[in-house]
PDB file of N, CA, C and O in Angstrom:
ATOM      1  N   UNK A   1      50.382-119.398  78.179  1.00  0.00           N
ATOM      2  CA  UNK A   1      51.729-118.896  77.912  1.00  0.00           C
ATOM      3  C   UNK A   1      52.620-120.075  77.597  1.00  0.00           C
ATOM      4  O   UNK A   1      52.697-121.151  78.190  1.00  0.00           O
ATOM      5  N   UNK A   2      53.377-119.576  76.374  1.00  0.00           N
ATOM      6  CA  UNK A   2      54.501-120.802  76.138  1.00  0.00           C
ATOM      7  C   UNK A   2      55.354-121.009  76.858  1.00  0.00           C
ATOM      8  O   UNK A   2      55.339-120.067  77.650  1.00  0.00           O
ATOM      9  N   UNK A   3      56.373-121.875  77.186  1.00  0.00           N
ATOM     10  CA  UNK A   3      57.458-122.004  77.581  1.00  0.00           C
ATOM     11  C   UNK A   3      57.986-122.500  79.484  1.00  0.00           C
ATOM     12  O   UNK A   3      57.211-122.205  80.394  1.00  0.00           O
ATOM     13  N   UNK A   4      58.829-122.959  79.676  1.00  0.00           N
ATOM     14  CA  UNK A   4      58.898-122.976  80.905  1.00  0.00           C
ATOM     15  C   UNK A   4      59.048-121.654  82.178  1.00  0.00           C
ATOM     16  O   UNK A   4      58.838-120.495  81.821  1.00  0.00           O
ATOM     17  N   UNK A   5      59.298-121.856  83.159  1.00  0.00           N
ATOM     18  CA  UNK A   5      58.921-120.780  84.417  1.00  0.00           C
ATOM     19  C   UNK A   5      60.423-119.834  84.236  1.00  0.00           C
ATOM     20  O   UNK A   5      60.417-118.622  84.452  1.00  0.00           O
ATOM     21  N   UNK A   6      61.402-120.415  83.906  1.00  0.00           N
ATOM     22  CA  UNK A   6      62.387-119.734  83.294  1.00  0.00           C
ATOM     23  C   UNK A   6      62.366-118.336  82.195  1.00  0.00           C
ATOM     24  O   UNK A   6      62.758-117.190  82.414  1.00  0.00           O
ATOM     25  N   UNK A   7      61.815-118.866  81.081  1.00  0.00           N
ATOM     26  CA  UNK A   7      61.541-118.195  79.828  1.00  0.00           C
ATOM     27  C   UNK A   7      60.437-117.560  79.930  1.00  0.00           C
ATOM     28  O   UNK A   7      60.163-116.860  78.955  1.00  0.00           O
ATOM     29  N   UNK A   8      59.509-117.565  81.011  1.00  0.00           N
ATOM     30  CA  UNK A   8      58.547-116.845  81.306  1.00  0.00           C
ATOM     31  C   UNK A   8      58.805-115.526  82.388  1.00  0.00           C
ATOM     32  O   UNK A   8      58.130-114.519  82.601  1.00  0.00           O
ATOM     33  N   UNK A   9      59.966-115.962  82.905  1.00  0.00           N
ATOM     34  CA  UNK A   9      60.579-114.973  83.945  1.00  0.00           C
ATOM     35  C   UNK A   9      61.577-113.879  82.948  1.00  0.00           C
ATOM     36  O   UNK A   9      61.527-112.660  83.111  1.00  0.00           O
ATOM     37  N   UNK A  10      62.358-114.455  82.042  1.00  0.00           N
ATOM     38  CA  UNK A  10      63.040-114.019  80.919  1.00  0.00           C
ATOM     39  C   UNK A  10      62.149-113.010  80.351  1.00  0.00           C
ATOM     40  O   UNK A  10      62.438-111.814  80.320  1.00  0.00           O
ATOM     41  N   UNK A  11      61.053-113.512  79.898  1.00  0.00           N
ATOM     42  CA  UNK A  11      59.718-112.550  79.163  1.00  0.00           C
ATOM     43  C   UNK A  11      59.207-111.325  79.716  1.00  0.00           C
ATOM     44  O   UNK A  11      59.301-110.197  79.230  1.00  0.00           O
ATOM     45  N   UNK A  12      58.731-111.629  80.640  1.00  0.00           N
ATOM     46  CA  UNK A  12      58.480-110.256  81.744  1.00  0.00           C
ATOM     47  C   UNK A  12      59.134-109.444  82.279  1.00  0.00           C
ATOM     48  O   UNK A  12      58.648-108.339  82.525  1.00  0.00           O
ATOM     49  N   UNK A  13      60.662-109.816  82.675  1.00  0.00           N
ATOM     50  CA  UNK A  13      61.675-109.098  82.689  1.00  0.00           C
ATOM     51  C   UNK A  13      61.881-108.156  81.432  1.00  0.00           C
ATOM     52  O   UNK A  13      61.900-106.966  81.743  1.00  0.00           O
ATOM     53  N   UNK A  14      62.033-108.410  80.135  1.00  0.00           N
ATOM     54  CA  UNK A  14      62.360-107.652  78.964  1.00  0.00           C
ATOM     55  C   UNK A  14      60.931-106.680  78.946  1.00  0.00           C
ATOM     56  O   UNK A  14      60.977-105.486  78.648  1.00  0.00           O
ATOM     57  N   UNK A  15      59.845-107.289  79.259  1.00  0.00           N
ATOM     58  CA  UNK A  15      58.731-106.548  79.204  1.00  0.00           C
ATOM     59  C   UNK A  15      58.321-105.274  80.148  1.00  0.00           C
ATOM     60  O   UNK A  15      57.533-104.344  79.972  1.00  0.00           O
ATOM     61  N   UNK A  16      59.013-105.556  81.004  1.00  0.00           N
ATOM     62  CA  UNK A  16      58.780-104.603  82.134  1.00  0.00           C
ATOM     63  C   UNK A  16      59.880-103.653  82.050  1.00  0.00           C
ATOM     64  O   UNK A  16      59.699-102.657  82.751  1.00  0.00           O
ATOM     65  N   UNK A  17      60.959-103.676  81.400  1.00  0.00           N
ATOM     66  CA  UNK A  17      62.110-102.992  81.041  1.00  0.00           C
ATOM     67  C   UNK A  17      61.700-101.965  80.208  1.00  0.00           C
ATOM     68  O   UNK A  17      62.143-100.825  80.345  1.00  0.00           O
ATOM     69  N   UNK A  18      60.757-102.318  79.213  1.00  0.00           N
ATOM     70  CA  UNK A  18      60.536-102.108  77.840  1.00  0.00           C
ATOM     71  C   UNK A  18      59.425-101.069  78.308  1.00  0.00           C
ATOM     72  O   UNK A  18      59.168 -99.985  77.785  1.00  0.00           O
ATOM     73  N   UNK A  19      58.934-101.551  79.217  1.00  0.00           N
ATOM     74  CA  UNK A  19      57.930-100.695  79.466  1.00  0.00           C
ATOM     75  C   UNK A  19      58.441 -99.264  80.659  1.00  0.00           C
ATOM     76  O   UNK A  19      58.129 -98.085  80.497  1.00  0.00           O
ATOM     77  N   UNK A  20      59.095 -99.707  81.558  1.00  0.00           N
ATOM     78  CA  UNK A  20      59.773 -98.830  82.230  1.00  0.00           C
ATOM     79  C   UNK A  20      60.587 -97.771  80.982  1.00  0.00           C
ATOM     80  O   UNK A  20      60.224 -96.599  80.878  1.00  0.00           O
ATOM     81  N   UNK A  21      61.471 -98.223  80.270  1.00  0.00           N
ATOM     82  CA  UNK A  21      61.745 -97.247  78.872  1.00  0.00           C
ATOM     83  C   UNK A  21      60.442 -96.568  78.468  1.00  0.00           C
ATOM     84  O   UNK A  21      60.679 -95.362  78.524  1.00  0.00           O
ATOM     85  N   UNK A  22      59.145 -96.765  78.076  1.00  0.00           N
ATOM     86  CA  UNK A  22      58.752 -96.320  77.292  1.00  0.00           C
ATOM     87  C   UNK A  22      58.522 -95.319  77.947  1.00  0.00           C
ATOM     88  O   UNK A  22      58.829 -94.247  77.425  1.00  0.00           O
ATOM     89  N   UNK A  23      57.907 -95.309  79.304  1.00  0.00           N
ATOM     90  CA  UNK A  23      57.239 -94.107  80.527  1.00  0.00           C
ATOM     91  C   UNK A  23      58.729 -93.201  80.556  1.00  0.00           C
ATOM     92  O   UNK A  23      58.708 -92.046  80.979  1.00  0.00           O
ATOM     93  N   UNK A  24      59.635 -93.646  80.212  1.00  0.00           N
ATOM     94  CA  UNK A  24      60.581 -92.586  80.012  1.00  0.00           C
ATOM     95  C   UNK A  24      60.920 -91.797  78.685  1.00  0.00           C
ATOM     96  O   UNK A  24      61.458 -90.695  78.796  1.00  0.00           O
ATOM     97  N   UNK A  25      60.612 -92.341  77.360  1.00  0.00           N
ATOM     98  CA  UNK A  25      60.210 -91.757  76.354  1.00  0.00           C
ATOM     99  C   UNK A  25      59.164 -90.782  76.362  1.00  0.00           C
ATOM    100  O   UNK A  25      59.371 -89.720  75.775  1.00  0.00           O
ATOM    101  N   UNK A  26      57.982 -90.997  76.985  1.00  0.00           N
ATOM    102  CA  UNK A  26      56.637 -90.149  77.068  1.00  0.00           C
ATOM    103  C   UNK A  26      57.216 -88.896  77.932  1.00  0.00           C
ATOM    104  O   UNK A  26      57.080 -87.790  77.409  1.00  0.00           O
ATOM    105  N   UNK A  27      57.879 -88.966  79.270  1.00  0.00           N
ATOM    106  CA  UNK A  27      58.660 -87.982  80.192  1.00  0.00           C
ATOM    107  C   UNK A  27      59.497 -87.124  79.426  1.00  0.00           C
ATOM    108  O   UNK A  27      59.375 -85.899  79.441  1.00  0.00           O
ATOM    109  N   UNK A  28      60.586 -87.916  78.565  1.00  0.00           N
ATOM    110  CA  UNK A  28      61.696 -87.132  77.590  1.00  0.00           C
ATOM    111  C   UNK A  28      61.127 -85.817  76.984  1.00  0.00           C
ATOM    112  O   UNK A  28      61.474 -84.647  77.140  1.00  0.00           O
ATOM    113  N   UNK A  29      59.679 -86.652  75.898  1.00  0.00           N
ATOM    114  CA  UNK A  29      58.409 -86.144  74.912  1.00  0.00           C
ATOM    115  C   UNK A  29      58.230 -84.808  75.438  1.00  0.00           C
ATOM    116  O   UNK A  29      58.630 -83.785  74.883  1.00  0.00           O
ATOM    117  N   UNK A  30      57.446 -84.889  76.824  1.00  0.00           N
ATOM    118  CA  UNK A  30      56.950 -84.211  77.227  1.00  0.00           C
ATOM    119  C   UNK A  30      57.623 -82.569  78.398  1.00  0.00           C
ATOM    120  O   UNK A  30      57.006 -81.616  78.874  1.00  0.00           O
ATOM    121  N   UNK A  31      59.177 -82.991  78.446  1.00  0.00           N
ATOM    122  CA  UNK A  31      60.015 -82.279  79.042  1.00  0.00           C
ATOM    123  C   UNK A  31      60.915 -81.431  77.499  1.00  0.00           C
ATOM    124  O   UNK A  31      61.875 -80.661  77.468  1.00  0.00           O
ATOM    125  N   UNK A  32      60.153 -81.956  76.514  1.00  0.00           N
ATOM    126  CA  UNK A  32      61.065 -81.108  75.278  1.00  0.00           C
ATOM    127  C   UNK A  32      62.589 -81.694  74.748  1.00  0.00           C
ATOM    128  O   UNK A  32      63.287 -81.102  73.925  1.00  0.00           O
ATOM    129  N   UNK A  33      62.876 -82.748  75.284  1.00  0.00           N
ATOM    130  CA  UNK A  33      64.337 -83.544  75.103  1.00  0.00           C
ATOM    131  C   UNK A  33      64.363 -82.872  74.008  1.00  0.00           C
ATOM    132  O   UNK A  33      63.582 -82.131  73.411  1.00  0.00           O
ATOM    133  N   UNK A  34      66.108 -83.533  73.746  1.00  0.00           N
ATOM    134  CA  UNK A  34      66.270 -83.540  72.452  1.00  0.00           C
ATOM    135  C   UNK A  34      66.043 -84.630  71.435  1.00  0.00           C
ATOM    136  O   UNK A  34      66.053 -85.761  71.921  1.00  0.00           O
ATOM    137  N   UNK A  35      65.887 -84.567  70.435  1.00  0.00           N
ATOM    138  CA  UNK A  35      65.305 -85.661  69.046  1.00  0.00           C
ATOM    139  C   UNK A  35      66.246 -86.743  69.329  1.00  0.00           C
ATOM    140  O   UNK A  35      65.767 -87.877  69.344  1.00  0.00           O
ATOM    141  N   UNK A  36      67.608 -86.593  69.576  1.00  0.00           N
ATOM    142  CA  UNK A  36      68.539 -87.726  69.605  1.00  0.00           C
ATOM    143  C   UNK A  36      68.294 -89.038  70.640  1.00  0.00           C
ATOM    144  O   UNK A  36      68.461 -90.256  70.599  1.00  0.00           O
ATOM    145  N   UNK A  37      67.838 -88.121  71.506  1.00  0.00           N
ATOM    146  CA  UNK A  37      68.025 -88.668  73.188  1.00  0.00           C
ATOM    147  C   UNK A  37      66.536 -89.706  73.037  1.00  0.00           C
ATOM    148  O   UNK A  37      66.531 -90.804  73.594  1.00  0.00           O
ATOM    149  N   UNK A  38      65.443 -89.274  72.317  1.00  0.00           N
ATOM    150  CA  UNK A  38      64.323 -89.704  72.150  1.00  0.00           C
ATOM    151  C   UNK A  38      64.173 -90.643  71.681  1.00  0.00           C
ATOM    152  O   UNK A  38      63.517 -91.557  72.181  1.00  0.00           O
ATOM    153  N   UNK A  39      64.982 -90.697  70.123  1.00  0.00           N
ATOM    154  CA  UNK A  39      64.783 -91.588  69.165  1.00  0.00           C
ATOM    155  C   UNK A  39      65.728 -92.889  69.734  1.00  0.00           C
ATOM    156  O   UNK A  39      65.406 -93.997  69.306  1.00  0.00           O
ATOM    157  N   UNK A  40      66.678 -92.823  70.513  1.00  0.00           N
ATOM    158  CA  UNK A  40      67.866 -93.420  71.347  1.00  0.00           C
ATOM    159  C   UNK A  40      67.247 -94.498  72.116  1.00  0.00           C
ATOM    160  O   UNK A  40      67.454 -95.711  72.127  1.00  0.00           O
ATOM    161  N   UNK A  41      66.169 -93.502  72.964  1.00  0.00           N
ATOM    162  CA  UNK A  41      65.196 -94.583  74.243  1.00  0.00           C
ATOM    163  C   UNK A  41      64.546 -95.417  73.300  1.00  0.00           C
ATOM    164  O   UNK A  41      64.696 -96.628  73.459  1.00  0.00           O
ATOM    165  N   UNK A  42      63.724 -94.945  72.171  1.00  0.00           N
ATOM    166  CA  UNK A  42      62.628 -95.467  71.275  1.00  0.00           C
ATOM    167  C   UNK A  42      63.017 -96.372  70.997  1.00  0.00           C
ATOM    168  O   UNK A  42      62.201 -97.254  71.265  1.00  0.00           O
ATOM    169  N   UNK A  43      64.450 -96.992  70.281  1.00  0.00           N
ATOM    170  CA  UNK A  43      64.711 -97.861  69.835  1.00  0.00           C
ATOM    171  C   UNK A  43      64.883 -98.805  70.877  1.00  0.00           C
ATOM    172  O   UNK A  43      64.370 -99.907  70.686  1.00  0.00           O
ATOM    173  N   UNK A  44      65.581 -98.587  72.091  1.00  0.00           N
ATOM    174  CA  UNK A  44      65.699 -99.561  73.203  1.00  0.00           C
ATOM    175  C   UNK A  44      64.646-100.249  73.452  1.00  0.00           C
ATOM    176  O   UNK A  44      64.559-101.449  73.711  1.00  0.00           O
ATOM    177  N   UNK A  45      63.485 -99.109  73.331  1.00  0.00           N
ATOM    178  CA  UNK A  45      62.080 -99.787  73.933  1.00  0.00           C
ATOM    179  C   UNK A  45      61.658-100.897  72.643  1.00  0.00           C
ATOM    180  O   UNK A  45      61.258-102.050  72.804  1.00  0.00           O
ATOM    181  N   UNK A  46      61.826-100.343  71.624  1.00  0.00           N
ATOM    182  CA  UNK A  46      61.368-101.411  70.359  1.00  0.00           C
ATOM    183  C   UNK A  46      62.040-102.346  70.305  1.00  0.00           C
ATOM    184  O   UNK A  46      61.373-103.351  70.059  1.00  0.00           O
ATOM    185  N   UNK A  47      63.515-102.607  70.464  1.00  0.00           N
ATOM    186  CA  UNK A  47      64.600-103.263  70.867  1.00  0.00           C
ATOM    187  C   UNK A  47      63.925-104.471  71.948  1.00  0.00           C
ATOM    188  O   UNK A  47      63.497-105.609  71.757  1.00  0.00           O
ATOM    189  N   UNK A  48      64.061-103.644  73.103  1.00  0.00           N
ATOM    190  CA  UNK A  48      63.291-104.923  74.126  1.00  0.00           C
ATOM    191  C   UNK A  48      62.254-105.758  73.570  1.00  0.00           C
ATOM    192  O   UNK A  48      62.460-106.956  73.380  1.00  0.00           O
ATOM    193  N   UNK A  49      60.939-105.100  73.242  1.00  0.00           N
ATOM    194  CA  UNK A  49      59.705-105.739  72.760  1.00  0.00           C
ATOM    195  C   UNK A  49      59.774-107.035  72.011  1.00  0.00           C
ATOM    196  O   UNK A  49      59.177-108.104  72.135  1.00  0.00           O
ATOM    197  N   UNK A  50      60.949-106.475  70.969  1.00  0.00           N
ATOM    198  CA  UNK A  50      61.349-107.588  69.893  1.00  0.00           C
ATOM    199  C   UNK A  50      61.843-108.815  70.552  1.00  0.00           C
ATOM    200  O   UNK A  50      61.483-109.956  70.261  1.00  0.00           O
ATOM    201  N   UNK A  51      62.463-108.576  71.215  1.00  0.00           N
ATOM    202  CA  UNK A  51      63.647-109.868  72.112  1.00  0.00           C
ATOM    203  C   UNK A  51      62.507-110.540  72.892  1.00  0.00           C
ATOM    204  O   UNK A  51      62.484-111.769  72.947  1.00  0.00           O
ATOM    205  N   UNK A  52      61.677-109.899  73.424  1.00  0.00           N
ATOM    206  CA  UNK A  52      60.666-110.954  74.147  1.00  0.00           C
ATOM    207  C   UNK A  52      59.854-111.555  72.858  1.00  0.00           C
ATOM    208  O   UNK A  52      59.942-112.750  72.573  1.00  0.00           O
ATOM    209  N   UNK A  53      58.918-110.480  71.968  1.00  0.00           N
ATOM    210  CA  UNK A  53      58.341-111.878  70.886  1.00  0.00           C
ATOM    211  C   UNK A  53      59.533-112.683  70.176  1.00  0.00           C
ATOM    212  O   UNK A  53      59.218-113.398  69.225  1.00  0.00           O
ATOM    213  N   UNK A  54      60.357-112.644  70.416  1.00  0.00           N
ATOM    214  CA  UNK A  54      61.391-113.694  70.067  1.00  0.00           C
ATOM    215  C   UNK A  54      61.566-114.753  70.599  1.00  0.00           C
ATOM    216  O   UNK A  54      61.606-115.897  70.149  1.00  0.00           O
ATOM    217  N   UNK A  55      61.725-114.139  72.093  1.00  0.00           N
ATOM    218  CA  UNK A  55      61.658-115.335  73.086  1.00  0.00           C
ATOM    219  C   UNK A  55      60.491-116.401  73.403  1.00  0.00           C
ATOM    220  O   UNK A  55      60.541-117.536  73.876  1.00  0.00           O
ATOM    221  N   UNK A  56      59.163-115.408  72.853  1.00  0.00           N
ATOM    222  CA  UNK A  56      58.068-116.150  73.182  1.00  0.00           C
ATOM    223  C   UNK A  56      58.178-117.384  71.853  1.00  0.00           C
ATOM    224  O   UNK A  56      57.754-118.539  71.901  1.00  0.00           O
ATOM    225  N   UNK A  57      58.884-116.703  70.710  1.00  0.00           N
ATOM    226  CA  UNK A  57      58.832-117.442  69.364  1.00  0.00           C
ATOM    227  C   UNK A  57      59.145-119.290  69.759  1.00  0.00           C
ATOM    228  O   UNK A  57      58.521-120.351  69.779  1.00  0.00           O
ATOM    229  N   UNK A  58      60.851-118.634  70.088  1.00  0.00           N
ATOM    230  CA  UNK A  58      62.071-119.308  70.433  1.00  0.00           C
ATOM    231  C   UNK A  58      61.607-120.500  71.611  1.00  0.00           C
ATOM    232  O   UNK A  58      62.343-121.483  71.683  1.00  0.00           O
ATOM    233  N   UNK A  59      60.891-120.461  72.161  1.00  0.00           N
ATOM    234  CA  UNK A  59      60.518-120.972  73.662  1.00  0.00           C
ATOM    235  C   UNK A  59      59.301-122.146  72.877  1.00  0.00           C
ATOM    236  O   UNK A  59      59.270-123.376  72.919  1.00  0.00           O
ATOM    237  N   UNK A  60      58.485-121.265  72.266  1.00  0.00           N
ATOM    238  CA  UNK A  60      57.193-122.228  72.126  1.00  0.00           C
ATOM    239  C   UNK A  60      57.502-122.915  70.883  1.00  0.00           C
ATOM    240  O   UNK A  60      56.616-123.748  70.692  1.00  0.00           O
ATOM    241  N   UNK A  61      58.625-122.939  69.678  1.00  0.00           N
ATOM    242  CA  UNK A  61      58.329-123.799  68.817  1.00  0.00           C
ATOM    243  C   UNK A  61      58.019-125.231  68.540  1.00  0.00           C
ATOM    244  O   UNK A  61      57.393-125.605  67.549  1.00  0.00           O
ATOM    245  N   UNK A  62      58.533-126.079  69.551  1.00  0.00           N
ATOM    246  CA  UNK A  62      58.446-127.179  69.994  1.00  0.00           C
ATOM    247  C   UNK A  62      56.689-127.858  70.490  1.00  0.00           C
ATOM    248  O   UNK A  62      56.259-128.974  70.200  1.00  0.00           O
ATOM    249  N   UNK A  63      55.939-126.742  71.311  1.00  0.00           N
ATOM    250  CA  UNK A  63      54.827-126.472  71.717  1.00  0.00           C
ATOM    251  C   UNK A  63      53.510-126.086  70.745  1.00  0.00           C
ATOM    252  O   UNK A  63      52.403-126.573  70.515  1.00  0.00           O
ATOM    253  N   UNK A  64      54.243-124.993  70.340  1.00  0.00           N
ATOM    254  CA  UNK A  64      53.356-125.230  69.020  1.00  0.00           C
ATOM    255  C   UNK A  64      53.185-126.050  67.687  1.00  0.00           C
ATOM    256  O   UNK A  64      52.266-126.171  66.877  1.00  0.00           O
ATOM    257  N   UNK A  65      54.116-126.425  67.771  1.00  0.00           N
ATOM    258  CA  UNK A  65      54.166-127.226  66.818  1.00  0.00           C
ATOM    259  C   UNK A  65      53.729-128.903  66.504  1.00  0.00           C
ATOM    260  O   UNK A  65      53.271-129.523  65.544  1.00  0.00           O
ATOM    261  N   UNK A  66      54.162-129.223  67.916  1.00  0.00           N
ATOM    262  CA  UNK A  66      53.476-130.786  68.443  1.00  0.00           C
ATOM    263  C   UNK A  66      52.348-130.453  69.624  1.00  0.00           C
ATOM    264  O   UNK A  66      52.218-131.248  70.554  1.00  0.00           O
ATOM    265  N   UNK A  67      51.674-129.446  69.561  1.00  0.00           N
ATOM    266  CA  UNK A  67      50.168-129.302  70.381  1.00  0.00           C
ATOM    267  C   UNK A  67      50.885-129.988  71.518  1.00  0.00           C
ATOM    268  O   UNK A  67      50.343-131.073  71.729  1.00  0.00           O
ATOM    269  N   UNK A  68      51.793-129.786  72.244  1.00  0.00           N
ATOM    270  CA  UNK A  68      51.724-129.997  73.637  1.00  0.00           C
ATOM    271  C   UNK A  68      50.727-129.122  74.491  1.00  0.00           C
ATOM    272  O   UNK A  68      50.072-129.600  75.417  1.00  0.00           O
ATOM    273  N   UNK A  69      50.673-127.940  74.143  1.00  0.00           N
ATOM    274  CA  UNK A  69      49.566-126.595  75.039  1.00  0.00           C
ATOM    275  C   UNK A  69      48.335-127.511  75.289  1.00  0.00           C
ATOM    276  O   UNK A  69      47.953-128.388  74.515  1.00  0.00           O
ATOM    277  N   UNK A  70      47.782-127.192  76.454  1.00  0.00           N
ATOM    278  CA  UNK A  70      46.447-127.958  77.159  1.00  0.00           C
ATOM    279  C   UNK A  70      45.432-126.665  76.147  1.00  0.00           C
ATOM    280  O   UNK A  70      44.366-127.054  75.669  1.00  0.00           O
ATOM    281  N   UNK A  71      45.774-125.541  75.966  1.00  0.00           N
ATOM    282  CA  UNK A  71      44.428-124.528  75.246  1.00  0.00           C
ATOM    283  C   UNK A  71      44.450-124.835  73.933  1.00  0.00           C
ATOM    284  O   UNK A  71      43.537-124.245  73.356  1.00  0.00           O
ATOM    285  N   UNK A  72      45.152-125.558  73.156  1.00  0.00           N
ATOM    286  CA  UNK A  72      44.764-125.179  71.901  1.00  0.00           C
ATOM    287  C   UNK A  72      44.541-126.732  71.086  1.00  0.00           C
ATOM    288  O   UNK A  72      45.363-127.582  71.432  1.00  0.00           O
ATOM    289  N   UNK A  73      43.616-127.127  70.150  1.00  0.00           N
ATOM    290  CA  UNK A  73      42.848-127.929  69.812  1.00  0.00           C
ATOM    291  C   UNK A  73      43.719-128.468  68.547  1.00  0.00           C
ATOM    292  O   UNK A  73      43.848-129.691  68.481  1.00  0.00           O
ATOM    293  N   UNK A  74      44.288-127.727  67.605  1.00  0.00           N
ATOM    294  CA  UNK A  74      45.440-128.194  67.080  1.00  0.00           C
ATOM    295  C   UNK A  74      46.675-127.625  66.590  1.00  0.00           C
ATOM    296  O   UNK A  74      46.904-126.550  66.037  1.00  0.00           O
ATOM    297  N   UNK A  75      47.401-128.566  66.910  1.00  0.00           N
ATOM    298  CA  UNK A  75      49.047-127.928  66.621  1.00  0.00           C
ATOM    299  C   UNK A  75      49.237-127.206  65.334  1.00  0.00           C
ATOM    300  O   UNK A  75      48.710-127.462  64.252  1.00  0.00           O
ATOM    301  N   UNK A  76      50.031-126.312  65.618  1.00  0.00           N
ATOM    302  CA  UNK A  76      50.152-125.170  64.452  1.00  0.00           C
ATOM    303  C   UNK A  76      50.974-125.965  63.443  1.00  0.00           C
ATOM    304  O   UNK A  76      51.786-126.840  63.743  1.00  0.00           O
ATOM    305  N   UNK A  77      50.569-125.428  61.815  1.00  0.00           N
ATOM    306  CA  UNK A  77      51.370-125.795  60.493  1.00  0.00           C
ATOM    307  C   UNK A  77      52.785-124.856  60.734  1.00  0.00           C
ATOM    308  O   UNK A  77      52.888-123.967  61.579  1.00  0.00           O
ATOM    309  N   UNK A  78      53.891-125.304  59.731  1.00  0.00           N
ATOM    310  CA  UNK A  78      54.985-124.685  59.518  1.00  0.00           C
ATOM    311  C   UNK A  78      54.678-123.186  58.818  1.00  0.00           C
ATOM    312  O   UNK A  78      55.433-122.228  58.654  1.00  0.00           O
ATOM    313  N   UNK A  79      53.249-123.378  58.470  1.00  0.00           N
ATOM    314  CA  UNK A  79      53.353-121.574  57.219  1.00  0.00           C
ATOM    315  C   UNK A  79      52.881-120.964  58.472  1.00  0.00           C
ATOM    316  O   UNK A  79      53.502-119.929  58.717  1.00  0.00           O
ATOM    317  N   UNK A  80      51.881-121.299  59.448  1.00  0.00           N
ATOM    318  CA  UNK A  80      51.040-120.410  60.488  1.00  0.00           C
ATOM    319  C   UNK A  80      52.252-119.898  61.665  1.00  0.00           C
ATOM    320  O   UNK A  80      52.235-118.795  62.212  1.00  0.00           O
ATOM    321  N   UNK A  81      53.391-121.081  61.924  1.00  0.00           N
ATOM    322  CA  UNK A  81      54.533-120.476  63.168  1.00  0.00           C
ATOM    323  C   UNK A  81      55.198-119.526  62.546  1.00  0.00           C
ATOM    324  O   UNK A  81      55.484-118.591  63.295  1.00  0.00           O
ATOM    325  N   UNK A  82      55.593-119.400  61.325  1.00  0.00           N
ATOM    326  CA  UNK A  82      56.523-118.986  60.131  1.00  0.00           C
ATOM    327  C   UNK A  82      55.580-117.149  60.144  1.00  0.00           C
ATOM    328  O   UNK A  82      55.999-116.022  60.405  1.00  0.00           O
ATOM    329  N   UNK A  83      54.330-117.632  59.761  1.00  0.00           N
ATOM    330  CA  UNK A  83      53.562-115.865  59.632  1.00  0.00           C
ATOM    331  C   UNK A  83      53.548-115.548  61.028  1.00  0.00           C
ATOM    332  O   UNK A  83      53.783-114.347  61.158  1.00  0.00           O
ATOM    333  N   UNK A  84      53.318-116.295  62.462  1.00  0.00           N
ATOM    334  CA  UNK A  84      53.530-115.382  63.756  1.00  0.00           C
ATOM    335  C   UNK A  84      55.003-115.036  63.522  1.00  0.00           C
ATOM    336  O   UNK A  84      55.267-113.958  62.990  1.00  0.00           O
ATOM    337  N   UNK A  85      55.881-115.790  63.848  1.00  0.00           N
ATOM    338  CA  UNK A  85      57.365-115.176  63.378  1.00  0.00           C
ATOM    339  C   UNK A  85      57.821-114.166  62.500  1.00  0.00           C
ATOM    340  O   UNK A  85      58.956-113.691  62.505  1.00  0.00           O
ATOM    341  N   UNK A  86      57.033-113.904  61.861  1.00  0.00           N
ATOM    342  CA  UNK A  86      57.531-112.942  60.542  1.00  0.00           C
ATOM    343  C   UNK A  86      56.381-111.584  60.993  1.00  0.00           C
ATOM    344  O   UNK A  86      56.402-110.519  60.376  1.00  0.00           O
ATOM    345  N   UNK A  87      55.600-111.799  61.933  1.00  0.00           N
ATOM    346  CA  UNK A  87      54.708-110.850  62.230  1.00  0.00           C
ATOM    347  C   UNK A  87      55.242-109.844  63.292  1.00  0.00           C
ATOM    348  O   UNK A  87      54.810-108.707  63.477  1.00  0.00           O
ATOM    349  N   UNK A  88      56.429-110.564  64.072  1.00  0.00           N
ATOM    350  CA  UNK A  88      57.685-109.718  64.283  1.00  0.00           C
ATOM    351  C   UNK A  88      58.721-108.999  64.142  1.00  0.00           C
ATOM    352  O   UNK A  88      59.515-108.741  65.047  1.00  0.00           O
ATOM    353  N   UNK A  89      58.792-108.628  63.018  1.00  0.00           N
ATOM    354  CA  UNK A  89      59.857-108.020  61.870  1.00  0.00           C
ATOM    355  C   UNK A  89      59.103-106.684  61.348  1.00  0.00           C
ATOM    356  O   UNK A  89      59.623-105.981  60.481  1.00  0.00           O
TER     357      UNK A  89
END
């Protein structure tokens, strides 16, 4: 995992949010909500998701980029951080 114990606490927080939303989307789904109320949570939950691969982006560029990480054998090019980044959108 990239980043310091901070931005890793940051990460899991949005993740566990995101995920607590979604088990409430599936509940909404399944109680007949209405379309508004649904599509409302949906986005929150997609909303969250995004902000953490952001954060994971935002956190590790430095890391990936000068192979500081002990797992990985070599530091990522500008086109390879650029396509994970854009693989978020």
């Amino acid at each position: 995992m990239v980043g310091n114990e901070e931005a890793i606490a940051q990460v899991l927080n949005r993740l566990r949010r995101a995920q607590g939303q979604l088990g409430g989307v599936i509940t909404m789904i399944e109680e007949g909500r209405d379309c508004k109320d649904v599509v409302t949570q949906l986005a929150a939950v997609s909303s969250a998701l995004d902000r953490a691969g952001f954060k994971i982006v935002a956190t590790g560029l430095r890391e990936c980029l000068t192979d500081e990480s002990k797992e990985s054998t070599d530091p990522m090019t500008v086109e390879q951080l650029e396509k994970l980044f854009l693989a978020l959108a």
